[in-house]
PQR file of N, CA, C, O and H, with PARSE charges and radii, in Angstrom:
ATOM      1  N   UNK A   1       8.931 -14.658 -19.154 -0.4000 1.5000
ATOM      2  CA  UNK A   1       9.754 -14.560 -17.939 -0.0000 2.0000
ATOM      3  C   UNK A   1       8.994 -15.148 -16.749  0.5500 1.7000
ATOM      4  O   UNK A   1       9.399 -15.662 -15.706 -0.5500 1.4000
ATOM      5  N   UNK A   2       8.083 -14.974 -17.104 -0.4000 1.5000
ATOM      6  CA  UNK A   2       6.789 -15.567 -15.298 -0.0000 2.0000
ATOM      7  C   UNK A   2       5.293 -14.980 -15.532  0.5500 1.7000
ATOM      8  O   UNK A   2       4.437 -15.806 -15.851 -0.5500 1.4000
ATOM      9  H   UNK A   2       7.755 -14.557 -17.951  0.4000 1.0000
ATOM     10  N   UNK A   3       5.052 -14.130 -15.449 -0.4000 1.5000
ATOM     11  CA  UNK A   3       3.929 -13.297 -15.231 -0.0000 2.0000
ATOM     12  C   UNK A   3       3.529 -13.198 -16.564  0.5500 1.7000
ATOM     13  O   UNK A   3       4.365 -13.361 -17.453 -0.5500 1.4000
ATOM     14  H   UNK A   3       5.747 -13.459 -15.190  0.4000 1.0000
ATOM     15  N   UNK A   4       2.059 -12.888 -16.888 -0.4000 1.5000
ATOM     16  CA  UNK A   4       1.426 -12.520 -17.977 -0.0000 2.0000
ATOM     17  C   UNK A   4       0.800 -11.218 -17.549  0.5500 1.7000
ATOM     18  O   UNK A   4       0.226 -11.050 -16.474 -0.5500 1.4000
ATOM     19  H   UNK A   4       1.380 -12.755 -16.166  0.4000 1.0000
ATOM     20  N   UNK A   5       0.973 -10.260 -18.544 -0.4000 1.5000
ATOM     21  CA  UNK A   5       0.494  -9.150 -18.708 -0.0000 2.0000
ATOM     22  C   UNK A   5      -1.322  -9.256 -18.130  0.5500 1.7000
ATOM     23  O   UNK A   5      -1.889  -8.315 -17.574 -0.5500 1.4000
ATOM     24  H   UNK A   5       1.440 -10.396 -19.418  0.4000 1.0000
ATOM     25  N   UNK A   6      -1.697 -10.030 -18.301 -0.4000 1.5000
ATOM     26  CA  UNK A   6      -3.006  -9.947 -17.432 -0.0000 2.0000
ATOM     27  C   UNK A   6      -3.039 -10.350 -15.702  0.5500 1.7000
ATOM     28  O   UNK A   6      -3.805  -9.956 -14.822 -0.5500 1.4000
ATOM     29  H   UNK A   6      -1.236 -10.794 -18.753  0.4000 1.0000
ATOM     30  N   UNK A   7      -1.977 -11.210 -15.652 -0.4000 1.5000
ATOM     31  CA  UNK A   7      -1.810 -12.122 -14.499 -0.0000 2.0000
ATOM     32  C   UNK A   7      -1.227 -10.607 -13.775  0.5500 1.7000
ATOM     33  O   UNK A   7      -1.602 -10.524 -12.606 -0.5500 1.4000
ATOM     34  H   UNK A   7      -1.355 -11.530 -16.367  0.4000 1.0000
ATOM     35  N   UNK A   8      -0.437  -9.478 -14.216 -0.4000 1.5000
ATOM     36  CA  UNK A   8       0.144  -8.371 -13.237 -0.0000 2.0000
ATOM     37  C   UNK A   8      -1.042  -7.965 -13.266  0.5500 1.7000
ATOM     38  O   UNK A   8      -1.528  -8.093 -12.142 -0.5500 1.4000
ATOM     39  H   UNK A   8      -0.132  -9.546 -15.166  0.4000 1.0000
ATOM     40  N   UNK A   9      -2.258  -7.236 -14.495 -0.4000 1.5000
ATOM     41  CA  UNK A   9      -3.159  -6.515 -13.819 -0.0000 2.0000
ATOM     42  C   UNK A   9      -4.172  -6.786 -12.911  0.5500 1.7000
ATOM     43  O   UNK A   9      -4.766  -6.025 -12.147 -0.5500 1.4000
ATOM     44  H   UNK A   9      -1.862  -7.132 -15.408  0.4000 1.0000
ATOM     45  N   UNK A  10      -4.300  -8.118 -13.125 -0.4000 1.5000
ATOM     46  CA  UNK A  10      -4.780  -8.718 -11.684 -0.0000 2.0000
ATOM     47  C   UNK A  10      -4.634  -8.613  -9.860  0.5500 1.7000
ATOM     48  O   UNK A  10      -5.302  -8.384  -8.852 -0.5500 1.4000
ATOM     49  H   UNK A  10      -3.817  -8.736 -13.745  0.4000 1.0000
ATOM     50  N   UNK A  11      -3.285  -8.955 -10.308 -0.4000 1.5000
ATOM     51  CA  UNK A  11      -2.059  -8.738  -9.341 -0.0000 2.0000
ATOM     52  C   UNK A  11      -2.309  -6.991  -8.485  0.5500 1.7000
ATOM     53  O   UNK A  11      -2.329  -6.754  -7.277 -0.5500 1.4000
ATOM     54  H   UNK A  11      -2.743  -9.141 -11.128  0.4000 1.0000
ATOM     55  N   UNK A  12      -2.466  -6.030  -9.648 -0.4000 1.5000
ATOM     56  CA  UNK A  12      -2.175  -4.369  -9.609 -0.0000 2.0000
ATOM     57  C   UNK A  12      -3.731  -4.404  -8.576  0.5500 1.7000
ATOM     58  O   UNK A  12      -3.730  -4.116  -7.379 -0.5500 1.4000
ATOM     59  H   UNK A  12      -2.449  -6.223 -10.629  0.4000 1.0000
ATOM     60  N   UNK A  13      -4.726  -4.735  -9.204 -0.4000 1.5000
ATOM     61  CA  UNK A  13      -6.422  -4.490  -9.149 -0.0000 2.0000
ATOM     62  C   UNK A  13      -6.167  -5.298  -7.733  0.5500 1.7000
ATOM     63  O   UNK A  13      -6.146  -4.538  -6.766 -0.5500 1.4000
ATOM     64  H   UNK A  13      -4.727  -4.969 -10.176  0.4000 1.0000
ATOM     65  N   UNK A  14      -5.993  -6.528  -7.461 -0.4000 1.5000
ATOM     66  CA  UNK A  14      -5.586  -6.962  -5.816 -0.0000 2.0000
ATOM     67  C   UNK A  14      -5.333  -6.108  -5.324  0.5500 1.7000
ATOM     68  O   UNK A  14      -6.210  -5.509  -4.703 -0.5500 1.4000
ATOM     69  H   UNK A  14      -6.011  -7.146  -8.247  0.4000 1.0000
ATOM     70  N   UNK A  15      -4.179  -5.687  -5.353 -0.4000 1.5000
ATOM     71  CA  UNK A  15      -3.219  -4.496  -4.282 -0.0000 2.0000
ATOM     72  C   UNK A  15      -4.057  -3.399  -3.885  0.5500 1.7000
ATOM     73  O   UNK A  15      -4.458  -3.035  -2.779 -0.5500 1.4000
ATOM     74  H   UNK A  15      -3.467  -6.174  -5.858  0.4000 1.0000
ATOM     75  N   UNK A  16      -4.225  -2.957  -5.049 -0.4000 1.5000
ATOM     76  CA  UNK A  16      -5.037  -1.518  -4.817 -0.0000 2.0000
ATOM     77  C   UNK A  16      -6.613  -1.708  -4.065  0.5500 1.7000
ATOM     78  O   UNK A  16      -7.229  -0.845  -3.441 -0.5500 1.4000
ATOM     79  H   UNK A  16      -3.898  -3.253  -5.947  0.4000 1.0000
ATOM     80  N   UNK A  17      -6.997  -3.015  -4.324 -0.4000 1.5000
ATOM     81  CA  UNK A  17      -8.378  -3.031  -3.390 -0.0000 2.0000
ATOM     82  C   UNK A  17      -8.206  -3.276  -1.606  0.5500 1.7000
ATOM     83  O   UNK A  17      -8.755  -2.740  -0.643 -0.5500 1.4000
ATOM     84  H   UNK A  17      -6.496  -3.716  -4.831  0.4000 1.0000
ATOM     85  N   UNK A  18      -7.361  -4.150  -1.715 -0.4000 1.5000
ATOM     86  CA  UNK A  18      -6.458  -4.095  -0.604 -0.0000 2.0000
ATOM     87  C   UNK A  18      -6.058  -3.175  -0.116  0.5500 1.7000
ATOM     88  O   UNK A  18      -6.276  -3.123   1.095 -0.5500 1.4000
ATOM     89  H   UNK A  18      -6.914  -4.585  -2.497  0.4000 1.0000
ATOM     90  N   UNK A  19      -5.356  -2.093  -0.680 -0.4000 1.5000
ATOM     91  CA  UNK A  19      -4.967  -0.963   0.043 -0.0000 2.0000
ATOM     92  C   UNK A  19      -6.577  -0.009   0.371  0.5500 1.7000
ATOM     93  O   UNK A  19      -6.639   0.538   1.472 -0.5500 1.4000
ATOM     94  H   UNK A  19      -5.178  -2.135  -1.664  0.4000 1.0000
ATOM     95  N   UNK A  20      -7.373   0.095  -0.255 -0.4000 1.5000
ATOM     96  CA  UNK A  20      -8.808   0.963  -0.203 -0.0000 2.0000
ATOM     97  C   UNK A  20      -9.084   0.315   1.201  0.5500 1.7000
ATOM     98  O   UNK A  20      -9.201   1.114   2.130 -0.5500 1.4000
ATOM     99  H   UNK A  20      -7.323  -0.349  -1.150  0.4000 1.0000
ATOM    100  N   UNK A  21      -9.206  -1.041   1.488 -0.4000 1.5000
ATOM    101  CA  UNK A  21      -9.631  -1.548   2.823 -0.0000 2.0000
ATOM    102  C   UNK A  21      -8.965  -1.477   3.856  0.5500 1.7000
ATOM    103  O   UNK A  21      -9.614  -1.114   4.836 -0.5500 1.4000
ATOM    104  H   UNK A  21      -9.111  -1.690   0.733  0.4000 1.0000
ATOM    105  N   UNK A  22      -7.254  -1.815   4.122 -0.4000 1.5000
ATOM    106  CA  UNK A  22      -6.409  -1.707   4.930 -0.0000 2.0000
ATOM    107  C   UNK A  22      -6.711  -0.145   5.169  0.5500 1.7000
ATOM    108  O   UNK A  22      -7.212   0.116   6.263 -0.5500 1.4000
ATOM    109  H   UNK A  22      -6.726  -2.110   3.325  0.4000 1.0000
ATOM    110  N   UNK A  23      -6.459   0.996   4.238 -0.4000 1.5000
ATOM    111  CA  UNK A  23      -6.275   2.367   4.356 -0.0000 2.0000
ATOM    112  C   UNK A  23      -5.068   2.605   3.353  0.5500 1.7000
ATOM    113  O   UNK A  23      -5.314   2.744   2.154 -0.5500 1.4000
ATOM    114  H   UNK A  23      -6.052   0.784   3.350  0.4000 1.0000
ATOM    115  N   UNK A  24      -4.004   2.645   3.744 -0.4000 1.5000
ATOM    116  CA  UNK A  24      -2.801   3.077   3.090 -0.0000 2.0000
ATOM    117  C   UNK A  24      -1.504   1.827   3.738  0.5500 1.7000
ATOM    118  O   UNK A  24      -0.526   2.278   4.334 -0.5500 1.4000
ATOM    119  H   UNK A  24      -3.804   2.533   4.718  0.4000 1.0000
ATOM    120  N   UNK A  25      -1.618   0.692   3.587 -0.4000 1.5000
ATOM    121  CA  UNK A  25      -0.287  -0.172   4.039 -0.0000 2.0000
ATOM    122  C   UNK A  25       0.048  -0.743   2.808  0.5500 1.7000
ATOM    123  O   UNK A  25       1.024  -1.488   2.718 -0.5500 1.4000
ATOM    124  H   UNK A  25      -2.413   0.326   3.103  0.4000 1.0000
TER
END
């Protein structure tokens, strides 16, 4: 469909480090 199952947990592990630095956005 688009995405590879590694390419989202990548994606997931971004976000969430991102959110640790922003705080909560």
């Amino acid at each position: 469909e688009g995405l590879k199952p590694d390419d989202v947990l990548k994606v997931i592990a971004f976000i969430r480090s991102n959110s640790k630095i922003t705080g909560n956005e």
